[in-house]
Residue frames relative to the residue before (quaternion, step in Angstrom):
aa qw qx qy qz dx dy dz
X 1.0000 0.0000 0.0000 0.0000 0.00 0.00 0.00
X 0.3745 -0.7600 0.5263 0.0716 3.27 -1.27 0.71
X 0.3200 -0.7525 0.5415 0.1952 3.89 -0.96 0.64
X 0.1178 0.7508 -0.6495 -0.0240 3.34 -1.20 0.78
X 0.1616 -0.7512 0.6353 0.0777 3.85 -1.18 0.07
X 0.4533 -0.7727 0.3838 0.2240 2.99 -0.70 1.47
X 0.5342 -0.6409 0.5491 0.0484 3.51 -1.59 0.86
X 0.4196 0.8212 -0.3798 -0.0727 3.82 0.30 0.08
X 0.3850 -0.8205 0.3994 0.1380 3.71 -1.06 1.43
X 0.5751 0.6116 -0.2864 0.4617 3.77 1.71 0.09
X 0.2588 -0.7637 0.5302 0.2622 3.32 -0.38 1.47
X 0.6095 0.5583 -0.4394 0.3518 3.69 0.68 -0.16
X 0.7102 0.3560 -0.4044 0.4532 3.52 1.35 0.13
X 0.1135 0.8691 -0.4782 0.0567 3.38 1.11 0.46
X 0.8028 0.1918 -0.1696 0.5385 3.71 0.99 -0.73
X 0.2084 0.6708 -0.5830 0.4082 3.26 1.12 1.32
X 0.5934 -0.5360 0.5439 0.2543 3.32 -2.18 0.09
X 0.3641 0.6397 -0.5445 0.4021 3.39 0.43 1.98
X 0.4423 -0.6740 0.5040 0.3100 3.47 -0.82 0.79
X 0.6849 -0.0429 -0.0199 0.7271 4.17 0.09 -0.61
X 0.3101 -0.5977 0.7304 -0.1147 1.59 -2.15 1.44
X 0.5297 0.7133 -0.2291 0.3976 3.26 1.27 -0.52
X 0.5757 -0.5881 0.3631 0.4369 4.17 1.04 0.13
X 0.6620 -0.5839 0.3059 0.3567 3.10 -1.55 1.14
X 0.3698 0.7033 -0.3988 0.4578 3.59 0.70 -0.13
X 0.8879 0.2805 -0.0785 0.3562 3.05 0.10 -1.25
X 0.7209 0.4048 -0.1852 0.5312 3.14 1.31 -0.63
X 0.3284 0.4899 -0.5487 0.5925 3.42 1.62 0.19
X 0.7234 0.4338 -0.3879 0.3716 3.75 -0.59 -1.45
X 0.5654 0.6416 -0.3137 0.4126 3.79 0.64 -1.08
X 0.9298 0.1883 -0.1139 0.2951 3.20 0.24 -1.31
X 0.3888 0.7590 -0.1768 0.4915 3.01 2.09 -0.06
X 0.6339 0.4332 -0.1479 0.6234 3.23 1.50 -0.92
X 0.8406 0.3513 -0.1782 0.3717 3.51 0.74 -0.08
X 0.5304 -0.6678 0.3022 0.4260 2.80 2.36 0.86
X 0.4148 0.5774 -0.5884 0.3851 4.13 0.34 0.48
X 0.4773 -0.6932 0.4371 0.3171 3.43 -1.53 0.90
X 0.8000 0.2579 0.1157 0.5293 3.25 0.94 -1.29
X 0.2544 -0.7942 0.5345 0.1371 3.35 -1.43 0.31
X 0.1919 -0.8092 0.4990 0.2436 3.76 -0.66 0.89
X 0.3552 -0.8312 0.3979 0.1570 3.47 -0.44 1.36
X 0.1474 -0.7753 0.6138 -0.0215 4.06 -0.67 0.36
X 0.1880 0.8054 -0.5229 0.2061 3.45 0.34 1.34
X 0.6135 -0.4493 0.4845 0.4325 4.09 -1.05 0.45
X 0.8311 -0.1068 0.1834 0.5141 3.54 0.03 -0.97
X 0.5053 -0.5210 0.5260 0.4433 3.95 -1.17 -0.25
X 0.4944 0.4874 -0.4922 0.5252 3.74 0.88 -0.17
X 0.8484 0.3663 -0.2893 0.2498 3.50 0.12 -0.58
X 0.3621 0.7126 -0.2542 0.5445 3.40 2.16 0.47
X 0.2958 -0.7653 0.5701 -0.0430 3.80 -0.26 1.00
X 0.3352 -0.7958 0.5042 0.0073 3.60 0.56 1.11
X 0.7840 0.2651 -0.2101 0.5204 3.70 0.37 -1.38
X 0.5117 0.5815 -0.4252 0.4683 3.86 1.07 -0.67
X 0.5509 0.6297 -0.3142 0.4487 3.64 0.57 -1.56
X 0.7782 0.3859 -0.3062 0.3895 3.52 -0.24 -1.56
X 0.6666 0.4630 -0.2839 0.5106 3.60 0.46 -1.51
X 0.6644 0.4349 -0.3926 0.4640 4.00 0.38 0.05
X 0.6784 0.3507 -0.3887 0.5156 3.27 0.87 -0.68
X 0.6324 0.5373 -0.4026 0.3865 3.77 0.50 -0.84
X 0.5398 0.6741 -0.3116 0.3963 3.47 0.95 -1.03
X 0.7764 0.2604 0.0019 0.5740 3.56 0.28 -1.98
X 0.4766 -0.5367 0.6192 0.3185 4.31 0.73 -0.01
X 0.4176 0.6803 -0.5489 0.2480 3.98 0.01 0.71
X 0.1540 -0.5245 0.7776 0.3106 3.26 -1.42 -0.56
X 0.4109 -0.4507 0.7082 0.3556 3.05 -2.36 -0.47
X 0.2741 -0.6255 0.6839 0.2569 3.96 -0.77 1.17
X 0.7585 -0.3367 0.2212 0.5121 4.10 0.19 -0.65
X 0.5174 -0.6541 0.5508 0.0342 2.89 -1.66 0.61
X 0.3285 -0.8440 0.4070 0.1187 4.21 0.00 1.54
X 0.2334 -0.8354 0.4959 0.0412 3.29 -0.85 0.29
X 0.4341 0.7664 -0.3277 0.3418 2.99 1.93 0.01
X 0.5233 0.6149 -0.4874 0.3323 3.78 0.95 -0.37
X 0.5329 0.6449 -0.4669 0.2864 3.44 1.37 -0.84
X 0.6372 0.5043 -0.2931 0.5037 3.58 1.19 -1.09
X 0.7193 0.4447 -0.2682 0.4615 3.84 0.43 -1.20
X 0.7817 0.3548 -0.2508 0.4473 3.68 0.60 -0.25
X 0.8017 0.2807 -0.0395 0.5262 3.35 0.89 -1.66
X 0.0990 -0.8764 0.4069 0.2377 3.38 1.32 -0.39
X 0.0415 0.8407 -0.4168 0.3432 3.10 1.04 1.87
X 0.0245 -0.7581 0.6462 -0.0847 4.38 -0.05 1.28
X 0.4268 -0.6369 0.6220 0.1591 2.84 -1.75 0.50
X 0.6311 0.4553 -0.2391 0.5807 3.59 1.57 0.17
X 0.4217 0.7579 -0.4571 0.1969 3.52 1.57 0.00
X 0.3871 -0.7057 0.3538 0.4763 3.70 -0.92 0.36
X 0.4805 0.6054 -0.4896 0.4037 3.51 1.06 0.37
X 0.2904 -0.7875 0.4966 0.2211 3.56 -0.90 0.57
X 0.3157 0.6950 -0.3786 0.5234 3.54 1.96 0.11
X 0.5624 0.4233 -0.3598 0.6125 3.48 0.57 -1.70
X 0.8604 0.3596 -0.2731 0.2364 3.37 -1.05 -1.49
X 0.6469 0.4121 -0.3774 0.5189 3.79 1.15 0.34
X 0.4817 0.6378 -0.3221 0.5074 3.51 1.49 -0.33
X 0.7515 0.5348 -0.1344 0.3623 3.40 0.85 -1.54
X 0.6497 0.5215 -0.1629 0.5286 3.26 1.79 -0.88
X 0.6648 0.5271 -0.2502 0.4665 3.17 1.32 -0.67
X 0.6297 0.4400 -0.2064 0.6061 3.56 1.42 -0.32
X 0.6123 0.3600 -0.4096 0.5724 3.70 0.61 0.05
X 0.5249 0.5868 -0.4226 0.4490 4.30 1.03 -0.81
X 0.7880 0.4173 -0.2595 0.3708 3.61 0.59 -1.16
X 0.4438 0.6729 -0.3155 0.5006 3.31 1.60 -1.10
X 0.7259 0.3975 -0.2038 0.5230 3.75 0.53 -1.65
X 0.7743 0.3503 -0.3489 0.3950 3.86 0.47 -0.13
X 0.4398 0.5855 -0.4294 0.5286 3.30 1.58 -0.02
X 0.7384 0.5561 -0.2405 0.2962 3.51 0.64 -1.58
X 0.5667 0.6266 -0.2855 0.4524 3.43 1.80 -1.40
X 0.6151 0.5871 -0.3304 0.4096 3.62 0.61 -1.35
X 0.8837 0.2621 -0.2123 0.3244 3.33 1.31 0.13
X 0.5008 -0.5181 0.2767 0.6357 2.87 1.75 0.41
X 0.7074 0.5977 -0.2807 0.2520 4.06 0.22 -0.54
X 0.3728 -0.6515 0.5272 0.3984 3.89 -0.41 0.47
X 0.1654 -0.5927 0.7516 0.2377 3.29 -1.53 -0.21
X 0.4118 -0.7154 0.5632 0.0364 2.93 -1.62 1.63
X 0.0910 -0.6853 0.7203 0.0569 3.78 -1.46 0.75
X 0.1572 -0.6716 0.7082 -0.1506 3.09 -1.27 1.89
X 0.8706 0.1768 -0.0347 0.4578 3.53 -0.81 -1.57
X 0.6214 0.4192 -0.4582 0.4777 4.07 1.13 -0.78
X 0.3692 0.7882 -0.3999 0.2872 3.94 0.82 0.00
X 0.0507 -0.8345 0.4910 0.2449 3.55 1.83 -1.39
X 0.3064 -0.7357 0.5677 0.2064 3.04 -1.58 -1.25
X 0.4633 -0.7319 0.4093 0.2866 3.71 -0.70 -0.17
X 0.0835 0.6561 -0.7043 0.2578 3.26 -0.74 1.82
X 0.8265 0.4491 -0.1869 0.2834 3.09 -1.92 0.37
X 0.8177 -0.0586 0.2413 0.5194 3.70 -0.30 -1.03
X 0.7035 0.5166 -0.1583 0.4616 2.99 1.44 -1.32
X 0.0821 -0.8342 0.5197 0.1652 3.51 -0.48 0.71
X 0.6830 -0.3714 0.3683 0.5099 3.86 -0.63 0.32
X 0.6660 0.6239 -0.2444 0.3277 3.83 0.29 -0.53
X 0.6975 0.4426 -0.0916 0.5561 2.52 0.96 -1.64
X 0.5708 0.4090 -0.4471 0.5541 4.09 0.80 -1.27
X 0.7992 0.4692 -0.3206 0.1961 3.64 -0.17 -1.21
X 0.6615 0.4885 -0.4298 0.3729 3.28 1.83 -0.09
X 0.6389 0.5092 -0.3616 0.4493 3.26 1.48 -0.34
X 0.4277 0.6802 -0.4005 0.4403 3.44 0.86 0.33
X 0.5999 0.4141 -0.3901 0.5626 3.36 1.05 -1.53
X 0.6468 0.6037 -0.3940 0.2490 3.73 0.24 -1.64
X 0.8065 0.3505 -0.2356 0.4137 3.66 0.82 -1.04
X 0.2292 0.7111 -0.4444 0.4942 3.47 1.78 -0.50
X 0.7551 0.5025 -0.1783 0.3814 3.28 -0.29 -1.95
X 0.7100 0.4668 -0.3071 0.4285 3.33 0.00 -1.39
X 0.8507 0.3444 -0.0967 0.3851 3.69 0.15 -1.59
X 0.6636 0.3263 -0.4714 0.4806 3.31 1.14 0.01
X 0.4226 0.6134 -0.4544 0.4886 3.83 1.00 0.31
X 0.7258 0.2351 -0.2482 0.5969 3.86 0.79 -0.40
X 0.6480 0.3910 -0.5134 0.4044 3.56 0.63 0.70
X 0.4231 0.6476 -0.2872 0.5649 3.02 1.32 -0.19
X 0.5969 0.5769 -0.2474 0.4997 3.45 0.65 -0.41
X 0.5754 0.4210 -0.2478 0.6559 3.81 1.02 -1.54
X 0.6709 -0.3355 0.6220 0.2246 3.70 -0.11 -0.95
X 0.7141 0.4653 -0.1038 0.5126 3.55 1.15 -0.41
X 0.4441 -0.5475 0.6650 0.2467 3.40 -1.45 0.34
X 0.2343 -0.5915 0.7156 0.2885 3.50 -2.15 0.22
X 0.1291 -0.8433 0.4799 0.2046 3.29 -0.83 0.32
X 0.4869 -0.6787 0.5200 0.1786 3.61 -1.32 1.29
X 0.0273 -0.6797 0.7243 0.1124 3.69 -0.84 0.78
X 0.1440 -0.6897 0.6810 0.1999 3.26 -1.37 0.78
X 0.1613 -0.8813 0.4441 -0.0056 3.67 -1.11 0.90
X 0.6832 -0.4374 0.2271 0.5389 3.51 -0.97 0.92
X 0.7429 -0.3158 0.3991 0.4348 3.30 -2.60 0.33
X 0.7318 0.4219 -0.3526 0.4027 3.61 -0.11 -1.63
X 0.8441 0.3124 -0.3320 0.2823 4.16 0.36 -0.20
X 0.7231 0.1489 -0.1538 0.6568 3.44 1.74 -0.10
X 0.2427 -0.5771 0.7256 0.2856 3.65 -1.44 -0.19
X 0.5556 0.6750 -0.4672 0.1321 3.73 0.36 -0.12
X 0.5330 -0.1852 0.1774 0.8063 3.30 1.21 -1.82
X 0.1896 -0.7044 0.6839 0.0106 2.89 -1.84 0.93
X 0.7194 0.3259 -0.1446 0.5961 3.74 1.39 -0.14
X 0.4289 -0.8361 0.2900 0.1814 2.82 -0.70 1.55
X 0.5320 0.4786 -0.5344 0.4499 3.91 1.61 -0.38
X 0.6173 0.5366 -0.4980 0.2881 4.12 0.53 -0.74
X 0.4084 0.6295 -0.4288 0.5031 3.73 1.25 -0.65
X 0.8568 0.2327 -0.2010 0.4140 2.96 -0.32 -1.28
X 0.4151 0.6637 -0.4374 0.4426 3.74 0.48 0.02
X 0.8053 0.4607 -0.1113 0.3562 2.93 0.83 -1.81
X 0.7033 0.5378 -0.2276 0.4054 3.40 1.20 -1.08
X 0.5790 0.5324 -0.2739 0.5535 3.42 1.91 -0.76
X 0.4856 0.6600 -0.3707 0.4372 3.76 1.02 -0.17
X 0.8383 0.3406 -0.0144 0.4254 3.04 0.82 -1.81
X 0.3078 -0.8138 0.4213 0.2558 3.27 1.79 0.27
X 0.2472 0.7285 -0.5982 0.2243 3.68 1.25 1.00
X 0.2130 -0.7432 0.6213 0.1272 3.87 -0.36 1.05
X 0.8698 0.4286 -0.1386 0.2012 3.78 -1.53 0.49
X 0.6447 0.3072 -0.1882 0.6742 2.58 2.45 0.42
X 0.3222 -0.7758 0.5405 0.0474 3.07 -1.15 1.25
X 0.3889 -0.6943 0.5240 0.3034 3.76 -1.06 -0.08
X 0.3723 -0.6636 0.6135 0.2113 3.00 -1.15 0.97
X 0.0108 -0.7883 0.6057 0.1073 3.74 -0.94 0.74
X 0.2919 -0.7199 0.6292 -0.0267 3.20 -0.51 1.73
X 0.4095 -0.7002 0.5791 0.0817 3.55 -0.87 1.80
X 0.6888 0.4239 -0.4605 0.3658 3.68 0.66 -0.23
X 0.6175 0.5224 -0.3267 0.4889 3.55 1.53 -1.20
X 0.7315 0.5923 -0.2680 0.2056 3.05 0.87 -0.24
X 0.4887 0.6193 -0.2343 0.5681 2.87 2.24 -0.66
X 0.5074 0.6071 -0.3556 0.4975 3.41 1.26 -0.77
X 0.7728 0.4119 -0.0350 0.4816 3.87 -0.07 -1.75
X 0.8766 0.1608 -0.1942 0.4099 3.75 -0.52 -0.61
X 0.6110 -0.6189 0.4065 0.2799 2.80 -1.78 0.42
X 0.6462 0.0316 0.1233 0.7524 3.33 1.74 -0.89
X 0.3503 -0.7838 0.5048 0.0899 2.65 -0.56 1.69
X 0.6162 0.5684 -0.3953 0.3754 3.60 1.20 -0.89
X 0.7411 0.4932 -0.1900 0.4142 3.21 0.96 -0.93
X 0.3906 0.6113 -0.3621 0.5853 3.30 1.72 -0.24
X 0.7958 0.4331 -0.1962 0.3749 3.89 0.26 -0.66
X 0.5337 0.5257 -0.2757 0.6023 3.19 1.59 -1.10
X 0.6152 0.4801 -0.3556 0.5143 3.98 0.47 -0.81
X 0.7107 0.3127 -0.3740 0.5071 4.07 0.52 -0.76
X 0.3422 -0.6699 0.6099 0.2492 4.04 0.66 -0.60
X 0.8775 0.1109 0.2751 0.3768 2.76 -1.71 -1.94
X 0.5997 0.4109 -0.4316 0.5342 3.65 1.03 -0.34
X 0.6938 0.3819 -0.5062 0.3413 3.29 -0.52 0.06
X 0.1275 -0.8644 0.4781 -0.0893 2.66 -1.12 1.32
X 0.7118 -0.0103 0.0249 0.7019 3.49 1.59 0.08
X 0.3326 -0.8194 0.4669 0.0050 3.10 -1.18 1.72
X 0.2931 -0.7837 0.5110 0.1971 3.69 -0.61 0.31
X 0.2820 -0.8820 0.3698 0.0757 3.51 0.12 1.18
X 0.4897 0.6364 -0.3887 0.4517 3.55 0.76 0.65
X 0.7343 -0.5241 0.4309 0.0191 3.01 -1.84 1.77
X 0.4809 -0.6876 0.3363 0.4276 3.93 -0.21 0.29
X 0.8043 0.2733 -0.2996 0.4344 3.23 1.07 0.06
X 0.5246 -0.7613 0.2151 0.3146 3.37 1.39 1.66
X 0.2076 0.5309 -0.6434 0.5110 3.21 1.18 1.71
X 0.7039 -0.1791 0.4444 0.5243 3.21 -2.31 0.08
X 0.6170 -0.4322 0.6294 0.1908 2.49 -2.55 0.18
X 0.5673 0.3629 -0.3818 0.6330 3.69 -0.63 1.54
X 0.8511 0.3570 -0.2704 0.2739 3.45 0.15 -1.10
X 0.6311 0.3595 -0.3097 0.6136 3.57 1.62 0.36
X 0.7790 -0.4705 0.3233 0.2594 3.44 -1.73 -0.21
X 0.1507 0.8797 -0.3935 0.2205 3.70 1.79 0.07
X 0.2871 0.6113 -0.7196 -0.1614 3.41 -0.55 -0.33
X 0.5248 -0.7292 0.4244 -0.1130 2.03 -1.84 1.32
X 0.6964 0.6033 -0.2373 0.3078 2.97 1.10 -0.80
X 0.5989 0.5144 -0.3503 0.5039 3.60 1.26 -0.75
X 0.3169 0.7220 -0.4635 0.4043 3.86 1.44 -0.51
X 0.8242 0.4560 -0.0055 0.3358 2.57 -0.16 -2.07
X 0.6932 0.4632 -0.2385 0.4980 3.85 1.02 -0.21
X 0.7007 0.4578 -0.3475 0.4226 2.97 1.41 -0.52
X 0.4775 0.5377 -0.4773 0.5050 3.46 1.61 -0.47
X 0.6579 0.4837 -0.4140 0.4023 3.45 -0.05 -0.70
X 0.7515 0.2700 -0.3397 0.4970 3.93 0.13 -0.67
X 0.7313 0.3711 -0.4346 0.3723 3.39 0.72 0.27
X 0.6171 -0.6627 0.2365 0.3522 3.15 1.34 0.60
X 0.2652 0.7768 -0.4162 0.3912 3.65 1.67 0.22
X 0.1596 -0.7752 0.5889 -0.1636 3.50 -0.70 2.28
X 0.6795 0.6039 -0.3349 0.2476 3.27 1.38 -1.31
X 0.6826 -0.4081 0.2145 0.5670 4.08 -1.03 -0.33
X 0.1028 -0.5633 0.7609 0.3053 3.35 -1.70 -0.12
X 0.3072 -0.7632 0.5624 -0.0830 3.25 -1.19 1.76
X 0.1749 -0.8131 0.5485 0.0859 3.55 -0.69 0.75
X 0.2043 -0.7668 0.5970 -0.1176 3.19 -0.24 2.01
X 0.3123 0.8303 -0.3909 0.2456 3.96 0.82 0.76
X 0.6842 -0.4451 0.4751 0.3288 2.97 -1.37 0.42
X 0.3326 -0.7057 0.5869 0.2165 3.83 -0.45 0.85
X 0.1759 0.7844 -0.4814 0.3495 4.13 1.17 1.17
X 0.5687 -0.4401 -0.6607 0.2152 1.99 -1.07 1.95
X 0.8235 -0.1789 -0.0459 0.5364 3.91 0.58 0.48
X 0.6800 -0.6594 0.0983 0.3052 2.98 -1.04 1.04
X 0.2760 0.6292 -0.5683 0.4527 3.77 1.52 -0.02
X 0.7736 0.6032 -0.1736 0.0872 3.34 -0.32 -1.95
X 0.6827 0.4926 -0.1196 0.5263 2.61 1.73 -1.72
X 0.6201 0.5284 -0.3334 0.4746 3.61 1.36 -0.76
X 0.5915 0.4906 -0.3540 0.5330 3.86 0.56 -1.08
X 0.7289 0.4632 -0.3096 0.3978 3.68 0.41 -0.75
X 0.7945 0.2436 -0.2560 0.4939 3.53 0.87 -0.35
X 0.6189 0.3238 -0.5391 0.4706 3.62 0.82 0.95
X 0.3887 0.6644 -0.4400 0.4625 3.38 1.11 0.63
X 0.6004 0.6309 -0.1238 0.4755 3.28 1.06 -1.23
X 0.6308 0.5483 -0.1323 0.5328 3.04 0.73 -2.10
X 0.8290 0.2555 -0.2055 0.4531 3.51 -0.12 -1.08
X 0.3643 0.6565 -0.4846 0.4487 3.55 1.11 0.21
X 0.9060 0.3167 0.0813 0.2688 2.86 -0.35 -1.88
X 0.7265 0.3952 -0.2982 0.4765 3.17 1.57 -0.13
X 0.5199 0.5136 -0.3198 0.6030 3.29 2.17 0.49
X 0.5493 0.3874 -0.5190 0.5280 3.76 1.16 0.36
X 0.1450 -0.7362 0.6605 0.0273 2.65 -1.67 0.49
């Protein structure tokens, strides 16, 4: 397994669960110094992403990109792929496509959380969940293309009604024979939703495809009530190589929170 820490370029997510805030610059140099492989970027838009800058930063510090968010579409443009507008919901696709061709150019998936939405109103679960498969489909077919996966996060009650557990995801995606997407399993949503998370992961297997590295109370790892260790066994028997990313509160500041989760990291992925 691999370590990443998350990177984020939207001043509107400033008191979100990202570790620098401060530009890719900085949070390249940051995390480089502290021996992480990769970085999980959080930009406004792929226009707003500097390809040649990118490369020389990763080449510079030895990184990768672990993946690449798509969530400003929601935090800025409040743009869903379940909206009842079908404008929105071609808007929304078109901004996660560019996100995913920015992301490919680098070997890395781009991930859909919050632009996911949900079902209220007019909308009945059915209906969001069929346009979900439809765009599922669509965008993990052009990551595929790059070489890459897209990856589904499913997320707590208070941020979706769609899926909140990560074996029903996966249940759900093997139903729909949607090929080319993987689930993100986010350890905080997860502490939140399942009964056992380990066993919550064993049940998805091979789908998962990128971890979220955060503590039940979306601090570093250590600084909440997680245990960790059955986690961590179940990636392993399910054969799970890919990054475990730290999507955290920057608590008590963002040095702190970073040193603390490759501490962690290098903890736990040296027990055995």
């Amino acid at each position: 397994m691999r370590s990443a820490i998350t990177v984020s370029l939207v001043p509107e997510a400033k008191a979100g669960p990202f570790v620098f805030h401060n530009g890719l610059a900085d949070g390249c140099a940051q995390a480089a110094a502290l021996g992480y492989d990769a970085v999980e970027i959080f930009p406004p838009s792929a226009a707003a992403l500097d390809a040649t800058l990118l490369t020389g930063l990763l080449t510079q510090h030895r990184l990768r990109v672990a993946a690449v968010g798509t969530g400003a579409g929601w935090v800025v443009r409040k743009l869903s792929l379940t909206s009842p507008d079908a404008a929105v919901r071609r808007e929304a696709r078109a901004f996660i496509a560019e996100i995913v061709d920015f992301a490919g150019r680098f070997g890395a998936p781009a991930i859909i959380g919050s632009m996911q939405g949900r079902w209220e109103g007019a909308v009945t679960r059915e209906q969001a969940l069929a346009w979900l498969a439809e765009a599922l489909t669509e965008l993990g077919a052009r990551a595929s293309g790059h070489g890459t996966t897209l990856l589904y996060e499913p997320l707590n009650r208070y941020e979706t009604n769609l899926f909140n557990r990560v074996g029903d995801t996966a249940a759900w995606l093997r139903a729909q024979k949607i090929t080319h997407v993987r689930i993100l399993a986010d350890l905080f949503h997860m502490n939140i939703e399942e009964a056992d998370s380990a066993a919550a992961l064993r049940e998805a297997g091979d789908l998962v495809g990128h971890v979220h590295f955060a503590d039940s109370n979306r601090r570093a790892i250590g600084l909440g009530q997680t245990h960790v260790a059955p986690i961590m066994a179940a990636l392993r028997a399910i054969g799970y190589a890919g990054y475990l990313s730290a999507e955290i509160f920057p608590l008590p500041d963002a040095a702190a929170a970073a040193k603390q989760t490759i501490t962690a990291f290098r903890q736990h992925t040296a027990a055995r």
